[in-house]
Structures are given as structure tokens and as C-alpha cells.
NUKE-221534 format. One record per residue: y, x, z of N, C-alpha, C, O in turn. Coordinates in steps of 0.2 Angstrom, whole numbers, plus 2048, in hexadecimal, padded with zeros to 3 digits. Example, Ala and Ser with C-alpha at 12.3 -4.5 7.8 and 13.67 -1.06 7.14 Angstrom:
<atoms>
7E48428277EA83E8277F08428277EF84782A
7F58408237FB844824800840827806843828
</atoms>
This chain:
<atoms>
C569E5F72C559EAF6DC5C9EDF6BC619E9F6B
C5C9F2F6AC639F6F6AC639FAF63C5E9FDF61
C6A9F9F5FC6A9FDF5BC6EA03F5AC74A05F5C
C6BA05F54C71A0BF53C74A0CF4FC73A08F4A
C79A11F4EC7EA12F4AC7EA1AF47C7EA1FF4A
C7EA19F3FC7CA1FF3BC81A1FF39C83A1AF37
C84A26F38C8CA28F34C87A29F2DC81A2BF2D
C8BA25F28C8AA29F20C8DA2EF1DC93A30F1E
C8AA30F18C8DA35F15C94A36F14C98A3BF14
C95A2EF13C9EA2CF10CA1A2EF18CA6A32F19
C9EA2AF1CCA1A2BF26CA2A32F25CA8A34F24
C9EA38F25C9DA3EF25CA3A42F23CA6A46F26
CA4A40F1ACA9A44F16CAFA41F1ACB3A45F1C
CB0A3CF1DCB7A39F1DCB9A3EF24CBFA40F24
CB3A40F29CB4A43F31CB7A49F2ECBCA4BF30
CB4A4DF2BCB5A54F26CBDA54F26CC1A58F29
CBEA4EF23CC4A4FF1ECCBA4FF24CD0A52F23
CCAA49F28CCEA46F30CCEA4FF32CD3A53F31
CC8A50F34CC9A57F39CCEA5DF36CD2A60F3A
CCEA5FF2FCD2A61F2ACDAA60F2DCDEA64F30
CD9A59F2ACE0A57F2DCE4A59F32CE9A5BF33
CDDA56F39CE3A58F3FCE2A5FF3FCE6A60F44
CDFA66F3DCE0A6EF3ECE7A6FF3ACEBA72F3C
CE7A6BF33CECA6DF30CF4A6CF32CF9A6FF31
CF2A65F37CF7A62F3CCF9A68F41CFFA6BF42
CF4A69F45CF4A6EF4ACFAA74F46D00A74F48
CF7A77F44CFAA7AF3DD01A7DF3ED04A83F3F
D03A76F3BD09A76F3DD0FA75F41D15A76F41
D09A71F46D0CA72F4DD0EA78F50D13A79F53
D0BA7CF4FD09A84F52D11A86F4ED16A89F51
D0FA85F47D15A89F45D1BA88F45D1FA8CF46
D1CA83F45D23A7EF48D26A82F4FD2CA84F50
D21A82F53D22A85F5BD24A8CF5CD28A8EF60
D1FA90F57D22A96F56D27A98F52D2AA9DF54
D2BA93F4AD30A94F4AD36A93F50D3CA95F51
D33A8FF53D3AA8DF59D38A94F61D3AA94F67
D34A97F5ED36A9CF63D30A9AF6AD31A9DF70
D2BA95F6AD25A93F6ED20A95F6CD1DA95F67
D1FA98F73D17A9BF71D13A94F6FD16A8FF6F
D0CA96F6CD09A8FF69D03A93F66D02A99F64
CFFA8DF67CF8A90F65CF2A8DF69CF2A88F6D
CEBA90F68CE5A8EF6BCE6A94F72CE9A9AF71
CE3A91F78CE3A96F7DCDAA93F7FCD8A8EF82
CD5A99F7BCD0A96F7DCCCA9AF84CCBAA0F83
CCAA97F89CC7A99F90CC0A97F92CBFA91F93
CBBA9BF92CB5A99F94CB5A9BF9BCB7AA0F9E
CB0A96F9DCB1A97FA4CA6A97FA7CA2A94FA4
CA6A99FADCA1A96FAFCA1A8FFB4CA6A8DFB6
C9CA8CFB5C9DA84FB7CA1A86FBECA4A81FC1
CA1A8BFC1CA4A89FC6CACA8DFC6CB0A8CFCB
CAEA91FC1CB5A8EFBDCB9A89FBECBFA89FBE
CB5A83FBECBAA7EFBBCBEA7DFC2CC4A7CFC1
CBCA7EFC7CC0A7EFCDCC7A82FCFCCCA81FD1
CC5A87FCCCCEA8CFCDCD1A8EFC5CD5A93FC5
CD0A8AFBFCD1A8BFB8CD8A8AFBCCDBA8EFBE
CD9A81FBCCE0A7DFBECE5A7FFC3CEBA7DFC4
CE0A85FC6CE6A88FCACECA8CFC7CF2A8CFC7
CE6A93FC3CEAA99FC1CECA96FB9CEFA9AFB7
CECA91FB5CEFA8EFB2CF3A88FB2CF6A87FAD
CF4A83FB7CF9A7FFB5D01A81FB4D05A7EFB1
D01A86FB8D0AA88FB6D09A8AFB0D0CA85FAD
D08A8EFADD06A8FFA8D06A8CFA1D09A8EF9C
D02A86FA3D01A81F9BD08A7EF9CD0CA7EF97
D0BA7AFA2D13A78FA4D16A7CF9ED18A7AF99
D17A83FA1D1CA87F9ED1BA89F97D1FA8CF93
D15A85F95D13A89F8DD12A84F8CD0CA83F8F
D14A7FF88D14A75F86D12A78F7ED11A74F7B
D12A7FF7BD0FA7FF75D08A81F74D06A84F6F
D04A80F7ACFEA87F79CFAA80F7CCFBA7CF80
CF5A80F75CEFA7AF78CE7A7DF7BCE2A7FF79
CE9A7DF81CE0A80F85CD9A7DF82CD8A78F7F
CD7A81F82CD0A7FF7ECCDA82F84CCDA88F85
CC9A7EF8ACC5A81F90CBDA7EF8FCBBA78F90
CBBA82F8FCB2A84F90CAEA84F96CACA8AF97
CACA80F99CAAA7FF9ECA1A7EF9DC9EA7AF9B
C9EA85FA0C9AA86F9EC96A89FA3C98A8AFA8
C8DA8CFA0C8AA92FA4C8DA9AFA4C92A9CFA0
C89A9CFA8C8BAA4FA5C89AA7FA0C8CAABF9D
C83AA4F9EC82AA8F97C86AA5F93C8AAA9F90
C87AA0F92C8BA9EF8CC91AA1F8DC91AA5F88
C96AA2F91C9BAA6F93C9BAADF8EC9FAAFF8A
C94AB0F91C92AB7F8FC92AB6F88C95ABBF85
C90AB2F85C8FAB3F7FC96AB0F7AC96AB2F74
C9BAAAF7CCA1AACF78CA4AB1F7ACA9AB3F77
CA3AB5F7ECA6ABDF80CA6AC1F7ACAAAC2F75
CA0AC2F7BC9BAC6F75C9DAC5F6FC9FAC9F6C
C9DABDF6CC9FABBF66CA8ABCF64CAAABBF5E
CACABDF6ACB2ABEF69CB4AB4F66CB7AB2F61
CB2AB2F6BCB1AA8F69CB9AA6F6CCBDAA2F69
CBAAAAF73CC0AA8F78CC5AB0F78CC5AB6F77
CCAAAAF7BCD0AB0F7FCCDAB5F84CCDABBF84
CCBAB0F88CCBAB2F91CC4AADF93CC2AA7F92
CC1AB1F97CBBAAEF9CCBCAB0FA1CBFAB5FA3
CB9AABFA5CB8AAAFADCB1AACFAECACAA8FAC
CAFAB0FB2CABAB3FB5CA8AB4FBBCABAB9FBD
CA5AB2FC0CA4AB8FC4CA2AC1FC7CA3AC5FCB
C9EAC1FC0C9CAC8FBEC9CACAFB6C99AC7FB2
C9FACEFB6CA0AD1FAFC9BAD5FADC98ADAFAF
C99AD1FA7C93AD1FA3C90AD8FA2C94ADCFA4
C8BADCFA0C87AE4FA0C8CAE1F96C8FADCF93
C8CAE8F93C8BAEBF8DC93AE8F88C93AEAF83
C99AE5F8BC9DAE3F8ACA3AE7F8DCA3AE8F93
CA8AE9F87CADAEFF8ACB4AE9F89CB6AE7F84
CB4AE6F90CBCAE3F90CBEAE5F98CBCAE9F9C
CC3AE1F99CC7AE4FA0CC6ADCFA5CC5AD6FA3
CC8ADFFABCC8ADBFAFCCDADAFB0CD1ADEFAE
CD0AD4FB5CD4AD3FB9CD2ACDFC0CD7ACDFC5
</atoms>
């Protein structure tokens, strides 16, 4: 017999409160980095699942060179792709075919 485990109300408020914390942490990491003249920030990248294979390539120099930029990578289908496109959710998506009805640029 196996049991489970339910967050309560009090578990719930208290995750709320932690996650707060570390954004407002982040926060100020970001601005620390920028006051010293470092890029910094979220770099968010959605990809489709067969992205995750050349993500590491055209980015490890990259994240090296930029010790203040935290990747937030989305490893995903292509709808979902298409659609943080559309919602403006990411930076940059990896694609194989650029979506109908979306006015962005290629490279």
C-alpha cells in the first residue's frame, strides 16, 4: 500500500512566498551585474524537440562569455513553439519552418 503526500494550505502559502524570494533575489542579481557593466537577465529559447541537439552548439560560447544571462530553454513540439512565438512568451525560437501568419525575421 503506498501513500501520498498532499501540500496544505500553510505548504502552499509558504512555496508562494520562497518563490518571491528567489525572483526578488534574481532581481538583484541582474542589477548588480548591470550596475558592473554585465549583460544579465533571462535569455528565454524555445526550441522544437529536435533543437535540443544544436541549442549547445550555437550557445555554449555564448553563455561562457555571458556568466550573467540565465537560459531559460524550452524544449518542446512545434505547436507549442508557434504558440510562445505568438504570445511573445520567448526571445528566440528554433524552428525548422517559420510559422504562416507571424511577422518576425529569420536567420
Amino acid at each position: 500500500m503506498s501513500r501520498q503526500l498532499f501540500v496544505t494550505d500553510f505548504g502552499n502559502e509558504i512555496a508562494i512566498l520562497a518563490e518571491r524570494v528567489i525572483q526578488k533575489f534574481e532581481k538583484i542579481n541582474y542589477k548588480t551585474h548591470a550596475f558592473r557593466g554585465i549583460p544579465s537577465g533571462k535569455l528565454r529559447i524555445s526550441a522544437a524537440s529536435t533543437g535540443k541537439y544544436v541549442i549547445p552548439y550555437f550557445l555554449s560560447g555564448f553563455m561562457e562569455k555571458n556568466t550573467g544571462i540565465d537560459l531559460v530553454l524550452d524544449v518542446t513540439n512545434k505547436s507549442r513553439v508557434d504558440e510562445s512565438l505568438k504570445n511573445n512568451e520567448i526571445d528566440f525560437a528554433l524552428v525548422s519552418v517559420i510559422p504562416d501568419k507571424l511577422n518576425m525575421e529569420e536567420e
